[in-house]
MILO-251210 format. One record per residue: x, y, z of N, C-alpha, C in turn; residue in one letter. Coordinates in pm, whole numbers, plus 32768, in hexadecimal, padded with zeros to 4 digits. Layout:
REM MILO-251210
XYZXYZXYZa;...
END
This chain:
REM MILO-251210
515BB5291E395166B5121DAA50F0B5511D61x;507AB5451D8B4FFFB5601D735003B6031D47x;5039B66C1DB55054B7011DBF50C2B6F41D7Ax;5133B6CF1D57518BB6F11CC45163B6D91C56x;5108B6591C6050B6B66F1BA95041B6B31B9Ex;500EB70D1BEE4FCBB75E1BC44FE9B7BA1BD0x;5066B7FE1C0B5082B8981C0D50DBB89E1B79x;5105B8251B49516FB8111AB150EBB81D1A62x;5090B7E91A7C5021B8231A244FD7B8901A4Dx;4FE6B8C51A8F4FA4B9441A904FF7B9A41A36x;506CB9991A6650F7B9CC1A1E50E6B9EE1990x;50B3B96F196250C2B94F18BF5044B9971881x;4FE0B96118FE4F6CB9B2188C4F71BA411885x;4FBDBA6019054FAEBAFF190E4FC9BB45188Dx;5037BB00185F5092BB39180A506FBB161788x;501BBAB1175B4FD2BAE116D14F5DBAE516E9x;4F2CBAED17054E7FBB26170E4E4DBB6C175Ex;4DD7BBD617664D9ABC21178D4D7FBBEC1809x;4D41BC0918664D1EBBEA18E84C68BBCB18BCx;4C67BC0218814B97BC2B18794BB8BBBF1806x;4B87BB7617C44B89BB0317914B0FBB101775x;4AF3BB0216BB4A51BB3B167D4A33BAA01678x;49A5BAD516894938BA8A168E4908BA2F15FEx;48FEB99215E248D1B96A15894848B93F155Cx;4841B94214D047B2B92B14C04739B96B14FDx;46DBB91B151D4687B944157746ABB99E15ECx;4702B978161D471CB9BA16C14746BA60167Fx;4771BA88160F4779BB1B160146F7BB6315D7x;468CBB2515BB460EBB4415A545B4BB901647x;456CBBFC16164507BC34169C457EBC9416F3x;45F1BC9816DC4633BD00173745F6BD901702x;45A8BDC3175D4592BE3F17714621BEB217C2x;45D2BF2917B14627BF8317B0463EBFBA1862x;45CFBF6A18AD45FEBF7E1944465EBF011941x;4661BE8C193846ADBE151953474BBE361924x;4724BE6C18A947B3BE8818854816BEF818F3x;47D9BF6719334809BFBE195E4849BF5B19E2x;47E9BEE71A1A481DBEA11A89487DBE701A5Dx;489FBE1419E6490EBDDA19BF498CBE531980x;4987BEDA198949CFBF1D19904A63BF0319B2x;4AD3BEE719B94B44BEF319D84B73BF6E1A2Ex;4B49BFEE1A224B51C0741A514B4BC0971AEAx;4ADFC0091B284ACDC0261B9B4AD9BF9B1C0Dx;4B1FBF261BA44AEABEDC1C0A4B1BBEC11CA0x;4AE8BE791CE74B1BBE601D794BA4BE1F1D8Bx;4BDABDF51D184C7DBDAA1D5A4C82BD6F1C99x;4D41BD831C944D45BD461C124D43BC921C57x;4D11BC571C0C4D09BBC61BF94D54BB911BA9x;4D6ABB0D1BC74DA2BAA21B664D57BAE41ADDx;4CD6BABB1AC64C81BAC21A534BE6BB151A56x;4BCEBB811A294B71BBB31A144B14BB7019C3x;4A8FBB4B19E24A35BB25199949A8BB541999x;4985BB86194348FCBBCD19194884BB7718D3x;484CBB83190A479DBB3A19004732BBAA18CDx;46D9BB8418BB4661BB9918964630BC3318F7x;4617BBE1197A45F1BC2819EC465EBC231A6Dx;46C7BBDD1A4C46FFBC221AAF47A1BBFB1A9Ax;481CBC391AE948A9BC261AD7490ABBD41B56x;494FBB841B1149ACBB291B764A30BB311B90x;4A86BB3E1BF84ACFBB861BE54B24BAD81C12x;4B6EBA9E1BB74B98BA191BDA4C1FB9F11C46x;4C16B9991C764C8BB9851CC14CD6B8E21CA7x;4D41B8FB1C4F4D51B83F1C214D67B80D1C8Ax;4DDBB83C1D0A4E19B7EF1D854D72B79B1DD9x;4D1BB8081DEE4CBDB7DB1E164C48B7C31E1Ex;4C38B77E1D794BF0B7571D344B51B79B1D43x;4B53B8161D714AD8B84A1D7F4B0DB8E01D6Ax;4A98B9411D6D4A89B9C91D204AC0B9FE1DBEx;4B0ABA841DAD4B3EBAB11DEE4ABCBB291E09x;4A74BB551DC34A12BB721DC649ABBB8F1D70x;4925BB911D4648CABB821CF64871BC311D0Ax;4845BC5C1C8947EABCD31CAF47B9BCEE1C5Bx;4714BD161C6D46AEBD1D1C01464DBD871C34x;45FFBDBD1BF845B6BE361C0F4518BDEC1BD3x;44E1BE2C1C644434BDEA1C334419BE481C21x;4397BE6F1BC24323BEAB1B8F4278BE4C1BB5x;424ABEAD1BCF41BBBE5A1B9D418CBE221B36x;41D4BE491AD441C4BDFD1A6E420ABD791A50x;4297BD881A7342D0BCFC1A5E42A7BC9F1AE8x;4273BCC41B354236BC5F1B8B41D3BC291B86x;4182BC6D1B1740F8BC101AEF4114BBA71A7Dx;413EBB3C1AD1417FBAD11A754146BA5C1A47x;4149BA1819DF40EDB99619B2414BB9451991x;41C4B965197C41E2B8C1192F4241B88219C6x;41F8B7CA19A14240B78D1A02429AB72719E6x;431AB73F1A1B4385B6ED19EB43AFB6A51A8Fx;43CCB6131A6E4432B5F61AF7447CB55D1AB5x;44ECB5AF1A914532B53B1A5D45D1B5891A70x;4640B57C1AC0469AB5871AEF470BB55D1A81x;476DB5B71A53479FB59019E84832B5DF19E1x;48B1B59C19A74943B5D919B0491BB6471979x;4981B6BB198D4964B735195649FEB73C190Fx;49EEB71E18744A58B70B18024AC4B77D17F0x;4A96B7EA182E4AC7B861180B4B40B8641891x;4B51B81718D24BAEB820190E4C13B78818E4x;4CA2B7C419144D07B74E18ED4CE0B6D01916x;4CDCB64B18BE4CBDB5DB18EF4CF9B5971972x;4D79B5F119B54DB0B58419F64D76B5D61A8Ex;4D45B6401A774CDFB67E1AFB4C3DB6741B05x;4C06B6531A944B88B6121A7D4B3CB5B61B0Bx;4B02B5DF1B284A8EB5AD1BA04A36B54E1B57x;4A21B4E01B6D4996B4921B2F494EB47D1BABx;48C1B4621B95486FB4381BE24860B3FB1C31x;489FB3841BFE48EAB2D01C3D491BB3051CAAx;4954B36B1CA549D0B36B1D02498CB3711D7Cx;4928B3C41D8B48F2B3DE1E344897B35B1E52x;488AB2E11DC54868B2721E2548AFB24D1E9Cx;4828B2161F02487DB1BA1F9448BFB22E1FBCx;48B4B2A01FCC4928B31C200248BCB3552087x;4855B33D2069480AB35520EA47EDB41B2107x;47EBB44C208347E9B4D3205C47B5B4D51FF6x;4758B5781FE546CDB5821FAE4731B5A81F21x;4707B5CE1EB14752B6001E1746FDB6951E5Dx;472CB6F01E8A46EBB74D1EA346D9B7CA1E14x;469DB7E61DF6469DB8AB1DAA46CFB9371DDFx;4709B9511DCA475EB9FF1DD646E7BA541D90x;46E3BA651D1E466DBA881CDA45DABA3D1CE1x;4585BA281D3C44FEB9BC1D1744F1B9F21CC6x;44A9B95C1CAF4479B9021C2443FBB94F1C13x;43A8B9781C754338B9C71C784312BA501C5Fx;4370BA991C6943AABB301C2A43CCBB0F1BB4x;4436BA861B754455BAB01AE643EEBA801A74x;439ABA631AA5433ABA001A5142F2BA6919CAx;430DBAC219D042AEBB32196942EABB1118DFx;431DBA921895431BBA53181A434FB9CF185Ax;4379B96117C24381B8EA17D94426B8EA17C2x;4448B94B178844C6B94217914526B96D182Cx;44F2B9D2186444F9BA3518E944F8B99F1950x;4460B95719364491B8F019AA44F7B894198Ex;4509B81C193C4563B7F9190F45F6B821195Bx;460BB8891937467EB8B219774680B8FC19F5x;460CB8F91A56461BB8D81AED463DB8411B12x;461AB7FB1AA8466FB77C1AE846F7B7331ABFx;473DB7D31A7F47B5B77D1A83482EB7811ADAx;4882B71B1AF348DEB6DA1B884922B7721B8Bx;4926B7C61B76497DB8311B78491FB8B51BC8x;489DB88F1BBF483BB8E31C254805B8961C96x;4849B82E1CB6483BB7961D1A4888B7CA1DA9x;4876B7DC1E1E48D0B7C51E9448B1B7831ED9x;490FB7331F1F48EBB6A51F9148A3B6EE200Bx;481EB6C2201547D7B6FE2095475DB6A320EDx;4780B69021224755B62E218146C5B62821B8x;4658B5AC218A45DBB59C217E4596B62221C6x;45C7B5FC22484561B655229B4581B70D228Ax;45F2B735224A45F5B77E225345B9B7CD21B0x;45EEB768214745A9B79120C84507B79420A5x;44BBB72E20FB445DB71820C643CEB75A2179x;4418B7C8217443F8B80F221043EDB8882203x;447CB8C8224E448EB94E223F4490B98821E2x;44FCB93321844539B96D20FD44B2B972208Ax;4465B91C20B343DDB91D20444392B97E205Dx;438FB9AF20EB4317BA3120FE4370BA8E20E8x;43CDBABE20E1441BBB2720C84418BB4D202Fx;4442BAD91FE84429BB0D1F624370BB1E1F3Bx;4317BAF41F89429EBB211F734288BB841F60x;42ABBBE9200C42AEBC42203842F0BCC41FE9x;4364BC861FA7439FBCF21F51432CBD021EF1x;42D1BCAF1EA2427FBCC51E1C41F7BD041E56x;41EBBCE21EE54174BD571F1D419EBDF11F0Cx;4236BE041F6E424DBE831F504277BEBE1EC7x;4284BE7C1E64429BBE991E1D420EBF021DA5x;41A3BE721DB64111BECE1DBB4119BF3A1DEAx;4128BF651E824134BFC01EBF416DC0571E8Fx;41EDC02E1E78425AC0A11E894281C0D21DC3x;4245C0611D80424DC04B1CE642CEC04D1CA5x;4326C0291D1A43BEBFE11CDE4406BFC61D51x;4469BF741D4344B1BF2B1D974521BF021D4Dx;45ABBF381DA94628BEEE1D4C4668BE8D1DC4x;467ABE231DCE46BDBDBF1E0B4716BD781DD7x;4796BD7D1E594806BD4E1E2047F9BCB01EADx;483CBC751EBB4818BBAD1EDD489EBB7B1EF6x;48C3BB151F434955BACD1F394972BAB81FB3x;49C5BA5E1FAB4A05BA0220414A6CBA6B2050x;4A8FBA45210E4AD7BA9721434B38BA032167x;4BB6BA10214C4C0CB99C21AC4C53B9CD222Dx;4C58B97F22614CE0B97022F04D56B95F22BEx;4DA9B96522FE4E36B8F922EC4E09B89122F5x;4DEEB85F23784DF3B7B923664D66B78B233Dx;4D1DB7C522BA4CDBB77022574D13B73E21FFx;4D2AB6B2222A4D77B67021D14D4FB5C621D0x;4C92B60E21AC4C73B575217E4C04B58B2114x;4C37B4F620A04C29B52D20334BA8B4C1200Cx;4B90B4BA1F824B29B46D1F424B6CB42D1EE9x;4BA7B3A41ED44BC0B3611E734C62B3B91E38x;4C7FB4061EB64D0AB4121EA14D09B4A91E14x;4CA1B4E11E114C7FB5401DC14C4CB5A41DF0x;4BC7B58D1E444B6EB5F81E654BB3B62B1F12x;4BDDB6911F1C4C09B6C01FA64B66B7221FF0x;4B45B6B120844AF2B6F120C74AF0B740211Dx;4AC7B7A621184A9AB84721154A79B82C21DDx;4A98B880223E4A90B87B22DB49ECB8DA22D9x;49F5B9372262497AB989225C494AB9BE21B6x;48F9BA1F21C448B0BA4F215F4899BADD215Bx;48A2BB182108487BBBC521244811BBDE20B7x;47A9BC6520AC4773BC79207C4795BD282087x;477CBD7420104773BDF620004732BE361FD3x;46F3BEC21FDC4677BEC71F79469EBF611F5Ex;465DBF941F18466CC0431EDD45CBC0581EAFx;459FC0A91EB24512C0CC1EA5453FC1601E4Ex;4556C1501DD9455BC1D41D8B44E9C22C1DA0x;4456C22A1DAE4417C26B1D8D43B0C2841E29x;43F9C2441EC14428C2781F224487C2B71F6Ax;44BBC3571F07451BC3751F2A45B7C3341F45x;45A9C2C61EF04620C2661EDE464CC2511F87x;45B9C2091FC345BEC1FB2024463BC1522030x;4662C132209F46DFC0BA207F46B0C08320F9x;46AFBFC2210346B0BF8C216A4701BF052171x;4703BEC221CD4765BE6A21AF4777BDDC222Ax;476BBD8B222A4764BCE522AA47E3BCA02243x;483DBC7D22C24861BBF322B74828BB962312x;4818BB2222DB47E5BAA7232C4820BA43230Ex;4820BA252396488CB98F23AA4860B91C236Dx;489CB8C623364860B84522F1482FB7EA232Ex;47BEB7EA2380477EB7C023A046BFB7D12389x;4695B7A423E845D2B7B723CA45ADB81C2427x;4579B86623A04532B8FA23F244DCB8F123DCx;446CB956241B440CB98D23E943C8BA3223C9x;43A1BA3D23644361BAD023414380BB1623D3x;4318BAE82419431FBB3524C1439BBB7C24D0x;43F2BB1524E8447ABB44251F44D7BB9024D4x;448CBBBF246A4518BBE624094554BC89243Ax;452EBC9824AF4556BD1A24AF45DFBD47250Cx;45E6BCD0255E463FBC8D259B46D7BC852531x;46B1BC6C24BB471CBC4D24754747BCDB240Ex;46EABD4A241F470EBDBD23C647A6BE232418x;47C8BE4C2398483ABE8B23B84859BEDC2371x;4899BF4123624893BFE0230348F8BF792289x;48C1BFD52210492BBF92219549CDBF9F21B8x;49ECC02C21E54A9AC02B21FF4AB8BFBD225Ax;4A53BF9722B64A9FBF0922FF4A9FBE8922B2x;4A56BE72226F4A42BE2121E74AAFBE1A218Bx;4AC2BE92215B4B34BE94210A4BBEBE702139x;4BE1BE8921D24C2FBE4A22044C3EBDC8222Ax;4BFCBDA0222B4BC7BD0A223F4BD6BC9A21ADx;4B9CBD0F21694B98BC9F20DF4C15BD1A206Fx;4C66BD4520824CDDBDBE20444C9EBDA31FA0x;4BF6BDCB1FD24BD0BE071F374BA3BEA41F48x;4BA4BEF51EDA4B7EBF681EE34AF2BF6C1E92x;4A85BF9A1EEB4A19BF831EC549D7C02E1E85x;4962C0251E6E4900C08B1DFE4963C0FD1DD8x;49D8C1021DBE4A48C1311D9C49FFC1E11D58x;4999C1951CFB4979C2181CB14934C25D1CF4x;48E5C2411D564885C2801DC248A4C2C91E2Cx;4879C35E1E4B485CC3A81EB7482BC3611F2Cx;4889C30A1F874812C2AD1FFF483DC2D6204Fx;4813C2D620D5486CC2DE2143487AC241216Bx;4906C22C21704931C16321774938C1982240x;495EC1CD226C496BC1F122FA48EBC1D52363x;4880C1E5232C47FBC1D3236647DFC15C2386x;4760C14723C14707C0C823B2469CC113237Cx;4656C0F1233D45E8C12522CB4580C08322E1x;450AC09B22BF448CC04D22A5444FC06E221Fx;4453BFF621B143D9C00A21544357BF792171x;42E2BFB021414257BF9A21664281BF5B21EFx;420BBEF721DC41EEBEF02270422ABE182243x;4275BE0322B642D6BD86228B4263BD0422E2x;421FBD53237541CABCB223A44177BD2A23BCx;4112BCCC2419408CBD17244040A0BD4424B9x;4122BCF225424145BD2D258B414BBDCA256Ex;4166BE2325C7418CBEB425C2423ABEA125C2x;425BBEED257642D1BF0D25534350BF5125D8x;438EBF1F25DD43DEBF4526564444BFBB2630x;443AC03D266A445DC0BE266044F9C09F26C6x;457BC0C7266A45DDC0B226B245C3C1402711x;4588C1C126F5459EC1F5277C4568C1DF27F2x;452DC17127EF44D7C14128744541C12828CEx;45B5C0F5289C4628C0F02900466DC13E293Fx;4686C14329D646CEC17D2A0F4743C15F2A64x;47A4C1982A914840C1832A9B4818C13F2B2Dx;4851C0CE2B444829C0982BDB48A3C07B2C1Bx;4897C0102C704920BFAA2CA14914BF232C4Fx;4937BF552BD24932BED92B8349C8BECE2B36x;49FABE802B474AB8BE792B134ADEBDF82ABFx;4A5ABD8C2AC44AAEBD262A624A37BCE52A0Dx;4A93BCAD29A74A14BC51294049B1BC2C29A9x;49C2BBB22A18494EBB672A1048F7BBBB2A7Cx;48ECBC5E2A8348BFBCA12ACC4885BCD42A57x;4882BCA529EA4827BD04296947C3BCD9294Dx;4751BCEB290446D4BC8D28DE46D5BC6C2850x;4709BCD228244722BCCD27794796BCFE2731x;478CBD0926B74813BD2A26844807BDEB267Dx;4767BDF326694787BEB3264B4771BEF126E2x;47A2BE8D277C4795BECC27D14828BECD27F0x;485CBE4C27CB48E7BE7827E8492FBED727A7x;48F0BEEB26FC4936BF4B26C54922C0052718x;48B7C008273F487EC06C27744902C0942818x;48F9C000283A495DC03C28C449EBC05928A2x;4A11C02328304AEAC03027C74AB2C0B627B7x;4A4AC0F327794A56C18827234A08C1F4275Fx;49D5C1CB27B0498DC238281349D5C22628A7x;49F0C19A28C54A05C1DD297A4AA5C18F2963x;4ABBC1D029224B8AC18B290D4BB9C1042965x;4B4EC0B029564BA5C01F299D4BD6BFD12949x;4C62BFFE28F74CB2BFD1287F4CB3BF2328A7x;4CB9BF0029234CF3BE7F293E4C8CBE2828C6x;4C0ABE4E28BE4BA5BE1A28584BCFBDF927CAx;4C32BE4F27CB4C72BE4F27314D02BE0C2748x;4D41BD6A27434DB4BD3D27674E0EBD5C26E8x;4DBEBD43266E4E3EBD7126164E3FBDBA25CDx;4E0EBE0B25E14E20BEBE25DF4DCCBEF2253Dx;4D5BBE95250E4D36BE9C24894CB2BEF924A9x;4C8EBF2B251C4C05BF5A25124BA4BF1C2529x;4B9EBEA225274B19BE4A25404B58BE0D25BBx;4AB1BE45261B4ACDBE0E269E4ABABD6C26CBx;4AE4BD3626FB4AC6BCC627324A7DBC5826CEx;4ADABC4C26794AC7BBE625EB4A49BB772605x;4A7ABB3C26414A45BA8D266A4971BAC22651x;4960BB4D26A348E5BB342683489BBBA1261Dx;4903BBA925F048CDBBCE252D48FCBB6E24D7x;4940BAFE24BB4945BAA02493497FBA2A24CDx;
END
């Protein structure tokens, strides 16, 4: 019942109103002329229920499951040197009331109100933060994994970002089929998480991890990287659309731990034939596309041996 009244409303809104839905009051104030190009229509990763444009960054909405199908914002050094502090969690009006997320809701749910966009990247006005905390830039993500991996990662992006002097990142849950448990009968929880990045002014260098919803850490995140075209299959968005990348690669921007960085050609073709004969996810990918042991790949999407990339 739940999925017929919201696809009758998706239906309805489709059909009189815009998808990109303008911004009121305050919240249309401080859009600069990079933010806007992100909230572009021209390029984005998947049409959505509802397009929504922010300050510093764009949401691409999903009513069935009450979270963003995916989120993407572009750092500068400048918008990362941020002062204003907001943490107050709040409906986001601009979407239909009867798909509206409140706060309440993830009481007793035993799941973090996570950020797609941090709160810590958008902070460069008082309006910019504000609207990192509204339920529509929120995904259900689980203590150890939000307030862990997922926290040094978005660090890590505002180091390289210093670094490389821009960064475009696109954010969002990946589902299964059988994710099919929800929050208060609204919020549908996510099996994993992906992250994407584009480095314009590294040769529109491209990189890309899904990680399973669970507790990681910085360390391990390399375990979970995977070229964007396997990404895109995974999550059937089409990513830096406007960009010269190679999505086929594995690519590295800065430097992600203090460990040394693990070089997929270190690998070589052995007597190795199944997942739990792999150590990681870019060794199994290495044995599907270099030493043809397809069995790695069961349902034929390109990504080898799922379970240990997400």
């Amino acid at each position: 019942m739940r999925r017929l009244l919201i696809i009758s409303l998706s239906s309805l809104l489709l059909a009189c109103q815009s998808s990109n839905t303008p911004l009121e009051g305050s919240q249309a104030a401080n859009i600069d002329s990079e933010s806007f190009i992100t909230c572009s229509t021209n390029h984005m990763p998947s049409q959505p229920d509802q397009v929504i444009c922010r300050d510093g960054y764009s949401v691409g909405f999903n009513y069935l499951n009450g979270v963003a199908d995916w989120v993407s914002y572009t750092l500068t050094p400048e918008s990362i040197s941020g002062f204003a502090t907001v943490e107050s969690f709040s409906r986001d009006a601009s979407l239909p009331l009867a798909v509206q997320v409140a706060s309440a809701d993830y009481i007793g749910s035993g799941y973090d109100r996570g950020h797609l966009a941090p709160a810590a990247s958008m902070d460069f006005s008082v309006a910019s933060a504000k609207q990192s905390y509204l339920m529509s830039n929120i995904a259900p993500q689980r203590p150890e994994f939000n307030r862990q991996g997922w926290a040094e990662l978005e660090a890590w992006e505002r180091q390289c970002t210093q670094q490389l002097g821009s960064l475009k990142v696109v954010t969002g849950p990946i589902y299964n089929r059988e994710d099919n448990l929800w929050i208060n009968n609204k919020v549908r929880i996510p099996s994993a998480y992906f992250k994407a990045y584009l480095a314009p002014q590294a040769a529109n260098t491209s990189m890309a991890f899904i990680m399973p919803h669970q507790g990681f850490s910085l360390s391990e995140i390399h375990q979970f990287q995977v070229t964007v075209a396997q990404l895109e299959q995974h999550s059937h968005l089409s990513l830096f659309q406007q960009y010269n990348t190679n999505k086929q690669a594995l690519h590295s921007l800065c430097q992600l731990t203090d460990k040394a960085e693990p070089n997929i050609e270190t690998f070589s073709c052995q007597d190795k034939y199944y997942c739990n004969q792999m150590t990681s996810c870019q060794e199994a990918q290495f044995y599907l596309n270099s030493c043809g042991v397809d069995r790695l790949d069961n349902d034929g999407d390109g990504l080898a041996c799922e379970s240990l990339c997400f």
